[in-house]
C-alpha positions in Angstrom: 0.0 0.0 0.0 1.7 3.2 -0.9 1.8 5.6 1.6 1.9 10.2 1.0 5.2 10.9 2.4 3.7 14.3 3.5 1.9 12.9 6.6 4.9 10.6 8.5 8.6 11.2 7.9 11.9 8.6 8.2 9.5 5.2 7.2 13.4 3.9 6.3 14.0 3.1 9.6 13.5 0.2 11.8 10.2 0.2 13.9 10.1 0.5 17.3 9.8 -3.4 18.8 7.6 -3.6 21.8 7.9 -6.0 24.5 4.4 -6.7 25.5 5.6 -8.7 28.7 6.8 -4.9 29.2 4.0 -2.9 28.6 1.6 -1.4 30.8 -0.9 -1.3 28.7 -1.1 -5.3 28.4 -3.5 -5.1 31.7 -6.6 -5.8 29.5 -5.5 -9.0 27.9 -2.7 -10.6 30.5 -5.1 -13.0 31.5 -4.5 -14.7 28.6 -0.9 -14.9 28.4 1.1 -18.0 29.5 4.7 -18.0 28.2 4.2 -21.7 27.2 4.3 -24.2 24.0 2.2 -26.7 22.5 2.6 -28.9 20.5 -0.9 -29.8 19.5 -3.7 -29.3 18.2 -2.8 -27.4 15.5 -4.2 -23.6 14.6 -6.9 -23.0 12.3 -4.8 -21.8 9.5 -7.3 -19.8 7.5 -8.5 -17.9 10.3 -5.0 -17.8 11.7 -3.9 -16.3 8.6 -6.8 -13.8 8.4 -6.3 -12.5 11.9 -2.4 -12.3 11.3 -3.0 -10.0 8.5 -5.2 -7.5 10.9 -2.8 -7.5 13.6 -0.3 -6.1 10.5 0.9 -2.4 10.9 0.1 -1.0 7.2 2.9 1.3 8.3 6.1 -1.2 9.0 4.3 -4.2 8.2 5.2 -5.5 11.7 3.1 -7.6 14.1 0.8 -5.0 16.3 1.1 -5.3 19.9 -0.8 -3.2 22.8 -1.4 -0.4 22.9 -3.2 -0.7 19.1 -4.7 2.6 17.7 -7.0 3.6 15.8 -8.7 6.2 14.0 -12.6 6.9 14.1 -12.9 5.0 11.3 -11.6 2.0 12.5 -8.4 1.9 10.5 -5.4 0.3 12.8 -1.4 1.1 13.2 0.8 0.3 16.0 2.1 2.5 18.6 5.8 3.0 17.5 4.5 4.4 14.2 2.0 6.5 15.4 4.1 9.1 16.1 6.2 8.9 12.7 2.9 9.8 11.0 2.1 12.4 12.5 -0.9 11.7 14.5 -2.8 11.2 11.3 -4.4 7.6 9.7 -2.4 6.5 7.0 -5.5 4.9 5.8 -7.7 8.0 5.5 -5.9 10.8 6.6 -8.5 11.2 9.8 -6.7 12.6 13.2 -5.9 9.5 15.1 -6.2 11.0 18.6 -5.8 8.0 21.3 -8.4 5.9 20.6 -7.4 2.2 21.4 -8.9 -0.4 19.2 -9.3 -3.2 22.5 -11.6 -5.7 20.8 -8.3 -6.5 18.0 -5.9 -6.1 21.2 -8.2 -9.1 22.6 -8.5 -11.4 19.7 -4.6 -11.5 19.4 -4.9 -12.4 23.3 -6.7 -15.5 22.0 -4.6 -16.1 19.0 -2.2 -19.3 18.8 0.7 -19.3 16.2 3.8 -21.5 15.4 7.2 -20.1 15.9 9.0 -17.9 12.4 11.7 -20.4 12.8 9.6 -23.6 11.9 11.3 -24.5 8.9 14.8 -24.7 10.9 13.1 -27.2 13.3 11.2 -25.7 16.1 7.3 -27.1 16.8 6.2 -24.9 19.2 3.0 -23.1 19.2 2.8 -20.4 20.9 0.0 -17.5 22.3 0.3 -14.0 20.2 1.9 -12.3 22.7 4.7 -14.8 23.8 5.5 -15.6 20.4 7.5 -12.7 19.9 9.6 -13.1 23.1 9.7 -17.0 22.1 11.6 -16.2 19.0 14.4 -13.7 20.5 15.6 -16.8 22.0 14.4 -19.5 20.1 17.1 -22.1 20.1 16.3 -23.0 16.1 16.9 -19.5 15.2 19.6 -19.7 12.1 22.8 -17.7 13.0 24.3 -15.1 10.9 27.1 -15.3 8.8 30.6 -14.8 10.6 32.4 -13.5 8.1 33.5 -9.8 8.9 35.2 -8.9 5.7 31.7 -7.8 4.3 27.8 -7.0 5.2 27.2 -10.6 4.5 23.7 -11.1 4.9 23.3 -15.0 4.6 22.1 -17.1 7.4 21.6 -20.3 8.0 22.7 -23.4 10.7 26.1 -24.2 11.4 26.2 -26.7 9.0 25.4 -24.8 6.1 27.4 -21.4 7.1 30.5 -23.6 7.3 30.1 -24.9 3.3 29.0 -20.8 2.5 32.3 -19.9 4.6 34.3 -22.1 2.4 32.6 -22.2 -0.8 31.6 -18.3 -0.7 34.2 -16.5 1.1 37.1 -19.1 0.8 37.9 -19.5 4.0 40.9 -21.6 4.8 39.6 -24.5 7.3 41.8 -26.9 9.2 41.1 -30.1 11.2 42.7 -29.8 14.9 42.5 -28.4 18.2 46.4 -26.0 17.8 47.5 -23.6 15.1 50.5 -21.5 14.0 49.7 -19.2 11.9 52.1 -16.1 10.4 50.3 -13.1 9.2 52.9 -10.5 7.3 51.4 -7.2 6.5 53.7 -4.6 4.4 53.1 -1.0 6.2 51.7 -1.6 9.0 51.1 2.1 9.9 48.2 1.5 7.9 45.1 0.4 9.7 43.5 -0.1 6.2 46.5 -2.4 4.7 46.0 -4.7 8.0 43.4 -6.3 6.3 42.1 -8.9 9.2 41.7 -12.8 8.3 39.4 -15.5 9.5 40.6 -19.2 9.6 37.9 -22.2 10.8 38.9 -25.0 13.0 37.4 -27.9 13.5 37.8 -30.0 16.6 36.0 -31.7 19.2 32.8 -32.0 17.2 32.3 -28.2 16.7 33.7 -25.3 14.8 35.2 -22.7 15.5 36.7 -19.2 13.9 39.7 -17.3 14.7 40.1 -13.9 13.5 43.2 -11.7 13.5 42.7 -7.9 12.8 43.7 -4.5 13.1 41.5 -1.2 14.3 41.6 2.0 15.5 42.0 2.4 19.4 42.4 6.1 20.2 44.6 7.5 17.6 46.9 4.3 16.4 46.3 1.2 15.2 46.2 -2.5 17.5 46.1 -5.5 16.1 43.6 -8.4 17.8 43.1 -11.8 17.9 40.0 -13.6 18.8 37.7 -17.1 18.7 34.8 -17.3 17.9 32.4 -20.8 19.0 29.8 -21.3 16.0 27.2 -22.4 18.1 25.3 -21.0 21.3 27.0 -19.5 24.0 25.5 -22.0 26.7 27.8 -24.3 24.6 30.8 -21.9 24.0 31.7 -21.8 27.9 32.4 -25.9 27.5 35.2 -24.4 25.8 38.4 -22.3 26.8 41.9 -21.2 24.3 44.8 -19.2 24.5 46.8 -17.5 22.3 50.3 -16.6 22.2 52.5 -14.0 20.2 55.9 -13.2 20.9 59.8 -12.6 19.4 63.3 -11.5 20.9 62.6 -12.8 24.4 59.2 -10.9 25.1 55.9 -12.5 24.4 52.4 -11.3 25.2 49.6 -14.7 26.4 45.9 -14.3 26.4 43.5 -17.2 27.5 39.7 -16.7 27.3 36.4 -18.0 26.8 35.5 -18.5 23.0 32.4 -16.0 22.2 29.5 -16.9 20.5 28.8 -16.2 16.9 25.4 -14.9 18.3 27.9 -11.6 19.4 28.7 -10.0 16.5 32.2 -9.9 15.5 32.1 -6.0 15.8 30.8 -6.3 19.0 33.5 -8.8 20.2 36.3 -6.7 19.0 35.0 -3.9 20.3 34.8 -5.1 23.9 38.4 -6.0 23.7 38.0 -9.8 24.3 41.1 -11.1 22.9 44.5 -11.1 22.2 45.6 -7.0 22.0 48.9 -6.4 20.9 49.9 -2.4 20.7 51.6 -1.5 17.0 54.9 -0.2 19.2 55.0 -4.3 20.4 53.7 -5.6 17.1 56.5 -4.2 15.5 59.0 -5.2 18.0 57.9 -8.9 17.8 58.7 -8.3 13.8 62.3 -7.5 14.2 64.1 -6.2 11.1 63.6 -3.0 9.9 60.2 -2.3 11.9 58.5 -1.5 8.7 56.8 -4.8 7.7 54.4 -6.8 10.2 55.4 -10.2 10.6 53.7 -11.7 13.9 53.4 -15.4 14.5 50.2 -16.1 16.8 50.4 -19.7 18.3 47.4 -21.4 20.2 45.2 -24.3 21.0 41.5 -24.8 22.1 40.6 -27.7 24.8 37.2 -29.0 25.8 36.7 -28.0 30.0 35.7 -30.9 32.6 
């Protein structure tokens, strides 16, 4: 449905999401919310699906939760675009005012759906307003890509992300729990030509990424090494490594907790959680001239007791 651009501004944007286990507006219907699952009977899927597409915001397209508004002719949005319209239908044009529409906030109360993720294996069904919450943390959920060289936008199971990683991005993979690798970067003084690099290891059953990078902290360059666990992070802390990088009698030794792939790589560099070596130390481990990188980053992974 196209929408005037004169009445609601930045539609580009991600809508608000609502928590209804949050909202104090949910006093109407929380009789009818229990954060549980069935697995049977089965919804009516034509009435389902015809309910599902009135509880759509014409605005985002998003699920509606409480509070609903209306307009006085009945035409529905949800809350977080309500303002972004400017307090007029998008429908009709009618002032919205702060009319709730309670009757569709009810039937939602009553409405039983399966999960998004069903296709990747979960069977729940769930009421309207747990579903949501359900699927933040669904345990089916497919993970996203961990390649960091580009917006990859693939997801998928571990599985399949490990044939993308190495049929898509050509990532080198190596069978064992240790590694030695050598990265050599010509002028390092160049945050840019420290391009990072992912490797996959698999051991123990799982798989798991190590990444070696360089980014800005303050006003020069550090270089960082960290692994990733391509799985869940109630399964990651099973899991421990260290890392080692040295030269000339000094070397620096990190041991950690592989991260999830859930965390974004950004956000696990970011946060520091890894191997930091400072350029002035990078460069002293290189030896020679100090004007080419050469660092050799030892390690190993082992399963905990």
């Amino acid at each position: 449905m196209a929408l005037d651009a004169t009445y609601y501004d930045d539609m580009s944007v991600n809508p608000e999401v609502i928590d209804p286990s949050k909202n104090e507006d949910m006093v109407e219907v929380s009789e009818h919310v229990n954060d549980h699952v069935q697995h049977s009977p089965k919804p009516n899927i034509s009435v389902a699906s015809s309910v599902r597409e009135l509880l759509e915001c014409p605005v985002c397209l998003n699920a509606m939760y409480p509070p609903i508004h209306q307009c006085s002719n009945g035409h529905t949005l949800c809350s977080g675009c309500k303002p972004r319209v400017h307090n007029r239908c998008p429908t009709c044009r009618h002032e919205l005012g702060n009319i709730r529409c309670l009757a569709l906030e009810k039937v939602a109360a009553s409405l039983e759906l399966p999960c998004k993720y069903q296709s990747f294996g979960c069977l729940g069904i769930y009421p309207y307003y747990c579903k949501l919450k359900h699927e933040s943390q669904c345990i089916f959920r497919p993970y996203n890509c961990p390649y960091a060289g580009s917006e990859c936008t693939v997801v998928g199971d571990i599985p399949y992300l490990v044939t993308h990683l190495k049929d898509d991005h050509k990532v080198d993979m190596h069978n064992g729990s240790s590694f030695n690798h050598r990265y050599v970067k010509s002028n390092p003084h160049e945050v840019e030509n420290a391009t990072w690099m992912l490797t996959v290891f698999s051991c123990f059953g799982q798989f798991f990424c190590l990444h070696f990078e360089a980014f800005q902290l303050g006003t020069a360059p550090v270089y960082i090494a960290f692994l990733r666990f391509m799985g869940d992070d109630n399964e990651a802390k099973n899991y421990s490594y260290s890392l080692e990088v040295g030269g000339y009698g000094r070397k620096i030794i990190w041991q950690g907790v592989p991260r999830s792939i859930r965390d974004s790589h950004r956000k696990v560099r970011d946060s520091y959680d890894g191997l930091i070596i400072q350029r002035n130390m990078a460069l002293f481990f290189s030896g020679g001239d100090r004007k080419e990188l050469k660092l050799r980053v030892t390690g190993r992974i082992w399963k905990e007791q």
